[in-house]
C-alpha positions as CSV (number, residue, x, y, z in Angstrom):
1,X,-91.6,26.1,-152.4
2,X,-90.8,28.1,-148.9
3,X,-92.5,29.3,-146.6
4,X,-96.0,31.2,-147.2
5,X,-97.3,34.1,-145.8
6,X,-100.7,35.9,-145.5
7,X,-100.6,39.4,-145.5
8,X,-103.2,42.0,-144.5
9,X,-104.4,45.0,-146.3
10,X,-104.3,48.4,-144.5
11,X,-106.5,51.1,-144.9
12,X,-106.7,52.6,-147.6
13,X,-107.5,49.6,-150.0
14,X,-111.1,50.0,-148.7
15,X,-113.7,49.8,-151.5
16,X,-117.7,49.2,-151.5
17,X,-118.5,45.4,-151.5
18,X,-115.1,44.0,-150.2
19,X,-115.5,40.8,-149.4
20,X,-118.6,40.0,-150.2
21,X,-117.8,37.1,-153.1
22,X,-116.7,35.2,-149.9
23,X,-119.7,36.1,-147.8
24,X,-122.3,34.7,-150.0
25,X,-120.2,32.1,-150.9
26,X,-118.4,31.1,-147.4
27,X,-120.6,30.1,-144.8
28,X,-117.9,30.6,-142.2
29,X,-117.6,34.1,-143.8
30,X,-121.3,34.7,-143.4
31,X,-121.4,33.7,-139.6
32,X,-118.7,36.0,-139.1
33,X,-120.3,39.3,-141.0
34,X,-123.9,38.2,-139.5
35,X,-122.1,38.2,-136.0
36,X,-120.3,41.7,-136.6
37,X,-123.6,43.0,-137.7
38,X,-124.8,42.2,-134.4
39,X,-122.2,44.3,-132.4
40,X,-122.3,47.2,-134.6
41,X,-125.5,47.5,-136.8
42,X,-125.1,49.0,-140.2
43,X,-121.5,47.5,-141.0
44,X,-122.9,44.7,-143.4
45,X,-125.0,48.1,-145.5
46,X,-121.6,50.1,-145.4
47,X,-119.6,47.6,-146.6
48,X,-121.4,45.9,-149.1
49,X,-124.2,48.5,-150.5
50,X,-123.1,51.9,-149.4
51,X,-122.1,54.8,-151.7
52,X,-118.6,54.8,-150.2
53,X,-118.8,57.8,-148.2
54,X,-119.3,56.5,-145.1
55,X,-116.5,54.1,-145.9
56,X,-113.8,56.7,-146.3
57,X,-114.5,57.7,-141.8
58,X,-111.7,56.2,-140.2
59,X,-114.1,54.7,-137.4
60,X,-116.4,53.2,-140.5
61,X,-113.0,52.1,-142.2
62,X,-111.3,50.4,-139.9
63,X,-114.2,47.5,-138.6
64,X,-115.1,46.9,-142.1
65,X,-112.0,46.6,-144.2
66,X,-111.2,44.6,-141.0
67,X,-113.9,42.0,-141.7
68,X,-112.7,41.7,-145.1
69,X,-109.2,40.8,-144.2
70,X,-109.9,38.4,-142.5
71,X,-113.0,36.7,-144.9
72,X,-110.1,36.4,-147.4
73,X,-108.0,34.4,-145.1
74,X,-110.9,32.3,-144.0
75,X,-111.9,31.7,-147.4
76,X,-108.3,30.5,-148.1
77,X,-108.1,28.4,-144.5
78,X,-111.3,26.7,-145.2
79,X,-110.2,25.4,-149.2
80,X,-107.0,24.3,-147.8
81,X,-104.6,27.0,-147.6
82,X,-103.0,28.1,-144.3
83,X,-99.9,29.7,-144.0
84,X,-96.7,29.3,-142.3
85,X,-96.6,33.0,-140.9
86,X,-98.8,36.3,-141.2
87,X,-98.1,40.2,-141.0
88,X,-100.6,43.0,-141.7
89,X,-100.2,46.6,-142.9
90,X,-101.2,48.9,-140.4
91,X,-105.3,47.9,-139.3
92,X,-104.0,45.0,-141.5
93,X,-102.5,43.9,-138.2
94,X,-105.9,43.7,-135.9
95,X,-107.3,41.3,-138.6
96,X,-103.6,39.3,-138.5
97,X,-103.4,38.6,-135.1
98,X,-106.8,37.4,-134.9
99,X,-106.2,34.9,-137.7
100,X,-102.9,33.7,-136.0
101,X,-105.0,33.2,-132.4
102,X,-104.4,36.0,-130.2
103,X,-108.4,36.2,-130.0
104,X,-111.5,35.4,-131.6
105,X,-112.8,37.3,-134.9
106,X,-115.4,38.7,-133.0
107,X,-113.2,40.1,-130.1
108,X,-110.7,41.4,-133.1
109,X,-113.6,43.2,-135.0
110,X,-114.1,44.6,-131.3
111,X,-110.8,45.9,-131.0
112,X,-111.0,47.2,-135.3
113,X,-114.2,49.4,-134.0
114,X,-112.1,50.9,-131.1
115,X,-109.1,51.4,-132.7
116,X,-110.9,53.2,-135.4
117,X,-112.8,55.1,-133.2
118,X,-109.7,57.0,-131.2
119,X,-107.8,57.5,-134.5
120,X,-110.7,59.4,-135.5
121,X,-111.3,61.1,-133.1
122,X,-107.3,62.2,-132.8
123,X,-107.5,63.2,-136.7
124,X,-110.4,65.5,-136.1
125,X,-108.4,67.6,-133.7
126,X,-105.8,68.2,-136.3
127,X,-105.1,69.5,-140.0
128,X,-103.2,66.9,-141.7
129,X,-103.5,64.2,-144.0
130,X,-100.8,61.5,-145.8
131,X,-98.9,61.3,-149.2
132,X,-96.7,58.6,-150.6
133,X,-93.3,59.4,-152.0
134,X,-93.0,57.9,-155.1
135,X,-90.2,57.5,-158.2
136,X,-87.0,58.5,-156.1
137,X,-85.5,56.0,-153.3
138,X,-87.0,56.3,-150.0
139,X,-83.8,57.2,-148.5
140,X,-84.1,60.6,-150.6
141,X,-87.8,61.2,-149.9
142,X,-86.1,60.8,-146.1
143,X,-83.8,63.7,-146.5
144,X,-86.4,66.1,-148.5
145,X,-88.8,65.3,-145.1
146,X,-86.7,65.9,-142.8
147,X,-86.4,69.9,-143.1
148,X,-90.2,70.3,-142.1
149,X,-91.0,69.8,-138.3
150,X,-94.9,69.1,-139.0
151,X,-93.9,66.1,-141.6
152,X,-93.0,62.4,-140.2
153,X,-91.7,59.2,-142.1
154,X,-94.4,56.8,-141.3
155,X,-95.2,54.0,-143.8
156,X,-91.4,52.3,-145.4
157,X,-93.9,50.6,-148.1
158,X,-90.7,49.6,-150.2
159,X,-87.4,51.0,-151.7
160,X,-89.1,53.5,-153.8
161,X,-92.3,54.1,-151.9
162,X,-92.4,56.2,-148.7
163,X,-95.2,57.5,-146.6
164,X,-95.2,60.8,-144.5
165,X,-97.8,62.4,-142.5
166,X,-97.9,65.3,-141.4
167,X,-99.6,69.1,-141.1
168,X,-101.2,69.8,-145.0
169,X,-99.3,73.1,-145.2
170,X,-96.0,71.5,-145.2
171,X,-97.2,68.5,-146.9
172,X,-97.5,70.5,-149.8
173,X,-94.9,72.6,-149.3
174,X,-92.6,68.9,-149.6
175,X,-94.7,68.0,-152.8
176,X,-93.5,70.6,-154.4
177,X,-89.6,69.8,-153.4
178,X,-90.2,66.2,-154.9
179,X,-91.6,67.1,-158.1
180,X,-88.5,69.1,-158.3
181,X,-85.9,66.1,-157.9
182,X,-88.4,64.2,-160.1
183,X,-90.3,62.0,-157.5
184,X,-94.1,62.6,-157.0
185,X,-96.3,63.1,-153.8
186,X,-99.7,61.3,-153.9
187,X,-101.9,62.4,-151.7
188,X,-103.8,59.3,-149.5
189,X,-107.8,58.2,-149.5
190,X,-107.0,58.8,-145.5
191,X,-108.6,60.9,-142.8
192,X,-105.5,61.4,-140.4
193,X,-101.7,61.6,-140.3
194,X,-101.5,58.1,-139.2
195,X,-98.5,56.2,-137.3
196,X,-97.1,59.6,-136.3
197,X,-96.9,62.1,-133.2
198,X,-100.8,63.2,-134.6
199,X,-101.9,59.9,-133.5
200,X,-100.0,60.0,-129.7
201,X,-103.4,61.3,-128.5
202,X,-105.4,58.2,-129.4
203,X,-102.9,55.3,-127.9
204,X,-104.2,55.9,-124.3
205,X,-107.8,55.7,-124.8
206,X,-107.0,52.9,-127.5
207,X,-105.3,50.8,-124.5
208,X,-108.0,51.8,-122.0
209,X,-109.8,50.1,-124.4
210,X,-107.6,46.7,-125.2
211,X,-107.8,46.1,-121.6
212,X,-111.2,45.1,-122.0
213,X,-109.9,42.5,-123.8
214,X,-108.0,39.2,-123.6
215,X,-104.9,39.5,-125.6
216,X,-102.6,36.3,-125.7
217,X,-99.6,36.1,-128.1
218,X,-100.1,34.4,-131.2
219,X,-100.5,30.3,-132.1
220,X,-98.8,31.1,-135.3
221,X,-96.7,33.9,-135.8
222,X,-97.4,37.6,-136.4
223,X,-94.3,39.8,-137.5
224,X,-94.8,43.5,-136.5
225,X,-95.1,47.0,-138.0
226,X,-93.2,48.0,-135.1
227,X,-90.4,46.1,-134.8
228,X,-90.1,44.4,-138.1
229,X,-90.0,40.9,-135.8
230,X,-92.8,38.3,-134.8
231,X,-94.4,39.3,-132.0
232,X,-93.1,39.0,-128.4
233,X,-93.4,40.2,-124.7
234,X,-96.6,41.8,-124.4
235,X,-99.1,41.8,-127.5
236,X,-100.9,44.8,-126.1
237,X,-97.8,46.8,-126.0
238,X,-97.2,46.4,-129.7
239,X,-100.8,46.8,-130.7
240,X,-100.9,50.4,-129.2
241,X,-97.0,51.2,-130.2
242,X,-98.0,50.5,-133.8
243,X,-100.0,53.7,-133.6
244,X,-98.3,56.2,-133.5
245,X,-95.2,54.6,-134.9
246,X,-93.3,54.1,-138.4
247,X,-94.2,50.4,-140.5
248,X,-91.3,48.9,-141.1
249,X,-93.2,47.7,-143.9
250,X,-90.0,46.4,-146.2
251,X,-87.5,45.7,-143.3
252,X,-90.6,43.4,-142.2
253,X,-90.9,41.9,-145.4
254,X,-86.8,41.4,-145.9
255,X,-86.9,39.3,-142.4
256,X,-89.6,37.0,-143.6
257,X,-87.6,36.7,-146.4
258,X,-84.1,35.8,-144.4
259,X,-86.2,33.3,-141.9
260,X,-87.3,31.6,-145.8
261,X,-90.5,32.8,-146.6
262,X,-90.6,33.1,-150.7
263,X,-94.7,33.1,-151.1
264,X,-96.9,35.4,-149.9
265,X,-100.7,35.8,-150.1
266,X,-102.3,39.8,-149.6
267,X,-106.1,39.0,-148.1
268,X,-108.5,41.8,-148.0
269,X,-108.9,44.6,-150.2
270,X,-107.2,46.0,-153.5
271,X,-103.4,44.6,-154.4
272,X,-101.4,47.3,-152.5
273,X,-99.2,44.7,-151.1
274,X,-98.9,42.4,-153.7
275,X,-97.0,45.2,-155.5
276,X,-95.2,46.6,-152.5
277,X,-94.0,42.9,-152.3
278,X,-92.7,42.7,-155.7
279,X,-90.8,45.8,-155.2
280,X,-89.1,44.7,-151.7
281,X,-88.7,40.8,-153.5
282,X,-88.5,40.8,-157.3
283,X,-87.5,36.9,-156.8
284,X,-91.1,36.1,-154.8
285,X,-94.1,34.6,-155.5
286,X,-97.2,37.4,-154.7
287,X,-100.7,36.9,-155.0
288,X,-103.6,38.9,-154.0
289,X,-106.6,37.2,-153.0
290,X,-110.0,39.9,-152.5
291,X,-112.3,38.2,-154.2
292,X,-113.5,34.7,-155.5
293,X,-111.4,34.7,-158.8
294,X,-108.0,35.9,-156.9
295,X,-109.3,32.8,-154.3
296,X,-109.5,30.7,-157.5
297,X,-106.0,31.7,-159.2
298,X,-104.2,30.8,-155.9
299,X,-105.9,27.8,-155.4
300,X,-104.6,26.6,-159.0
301,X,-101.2,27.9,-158.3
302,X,-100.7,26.2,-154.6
303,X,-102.2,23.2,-155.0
C-alpha cells in the first residue's frame, strides 16, 4: 500500500446527528463537542437533535459540520489510523489543518464559527446560489459558463463534475444551455455563491478575525484548495485566499496521487468525496468514514 490520506468533507454534506456515533462512543470526541458547546452554546442541539433548519445557515453550518470532520479523524487516530497527508474540501480545510497541527481543535472550531459567520453575512447581501455541472466534461461546462458575467467556476470536484456560483438569474439561464448539450445543473443545499467574487466581501473581516489567532504551518501536511500544493509561506494567507477562490479539488487530488498517495479516507459527513475520488482515481482505494460502521469497515480493510 502507498501513501494514505484523510480528507475533509465540505459543506454541503451536512446532515442532523453527524458525528454523533463517535461522540458517545469516543471519549476524546466527547471532550471535544462538550468543549465546543462551551464557546458557542446550542451547537451540540443543532447538530445532533435539530430539525435541520438551523443546519442549512451557513454560520450554523460551518462550526458544526466542522466538529464532525474532525470526530471522524479522531476516531480513526485514536484506533490506530493516522495518515501520511490530509486535504479538506472547502470548510473541509479549517477541520484539516487542525488535525495536521496548525492549532488546537478548539482554536479551529474558533476560526469554523468565524469563517461561517462572514460568509453569511456576504451571501445575505446578494442573490445567488450554486449548481454542479454534471454528465458533460468540466472543460465544456467551462465554456457554457463563461458567456454569463454573474456565473464563476468555483468547485473542479472531478472530470465530469463542475461547480459555478453565481447570480440565480443567470444560473438558470446556464441550466437551461446544459440540459441542451445533455449535462444537468443541480442546484446546491448552500446559502451563498461560495469561492467566488460574491464572497470578496467576507475575506477582510474573516482575516480581521484569524489574527486573533495563532496560525503555524502544519506538522503534517495539508495540500490546498488554492494552489492544489501542501501548504507553504503564510497559512493565513491561504486560509483567506481559499475564499473567494476556485478548489482545485481534482488537480489537488492528481498531485497527491503523483507524490504516491493511492488510499484515501473522507472524514465527516455524507461520501461526496469518496466518489469525487473515484472519478479523479478509478485505480485508488476510497473509503468514507461518518459513522461507526464506515470506522469499522476501514479498520478491517487497513489493518
Amino acid at each position: 500500500m502507498g501513501k494514505v490520506a484523510f480528507v475533509f468533507s465540505g459543506q454541503g454534506a451536512q446532515h442532523v446527528g453527524m458525528g454523533q456515533d463517535f461522540y458517545e462512543s469516543v471519549p476524546a470526541v466527547k471532550e471535544m463537542y462538550d468543549a465546543a458547546e462551551q464557546v458557542r452554546p446550542g451547537t451540540l442541539e443543532q447538530t445532533f437533535t435539530g430539525d435541520g433548519a438551523a443546519l442549512k445557515q451557513t454560520e450554523n453550518t460551518q462550526p458544526c459540520l466542522y466538529l464532525a470532520d474532525l470526530a471522524a479523524a479522531v476516531a480513526l487516530r485514536e484506533n490506530g489510523i493516522t495518515p501520511d497527508a490530509v486535504a479538506g474540501f472547502s470548510l473541509g480545510e479549517i477541520p484539516a489543518l487542525a488535525f495536521a497541527g496548525a492549532y488546537s481543535a478548539l482554536d479551529g472550531f474558533r476560526i469554523a464559527t468565524k469563517r461561517g459567520a462572514c460568509m453569511a453575512a456576504a451571501s445575505d447581501a446578494e442573490i445567488a446560489s450554486m449548481a454542479a455541472i454534471v454528465r458533460i466534461p468540466s472543460e465544456q461546462a467551462e465554456e457554457l459558463a463563461a458567456k454569463y458575467d454573474k456565473v464563476y467556476p468555483v468547485n473542479y470536484n472531478s472530470p465530469m463534475q463542475l461547480v459555478v456560483s453565481g447570480d440565480k438569474e443567470q444560473l438558470a439561464a446556464l441550466s437551461a444551455d446544459v440540459k441542451a448539450v445533455k449535462g444537468r445543473a443541480v442546484p446546491l443545499a448552500v446559502s451563498g455563491a461560495f469561492h467566488s467574487p460574491y464572497m470578496t466581501p467576507a475575506v477582510a473581516p474573516f482575516a480581521e478575525a484569524l489574527a486573533e489567532f495563532a496560525v503555524t504551518l502544519p506538522e503534517v501536511p495539508v495540500y490546498s484548495n488554492y494552489t492544489s500544493r501542501p501548504y507553504e509561506g503564510d497559512p493565513k494567507e491561504l486560509m483567506c485566499k481559499q475564499i473567494n477562490n476556485p478548489v482545485k479539488w481534482t488537480q489537488l487530488i492528481r498531485n497527491m496521487a503523483a507524490e504516491g498517495f493511492d488510499t484515501f479516507i473522507e472524514c465527516g459527513a455524507g461520501n461526496t468525496l469518496q466518489k469525487l475520488i473515484s472519478q479523479i482515481l478509478p485505480e485508488a482505494k476510497s473509503y468514507c468514514v461518518e459513522n461507526a460502521e464506515g470506522l469499522a469497515q476501514v479498520l478491517e480493510a487497513l489493518k
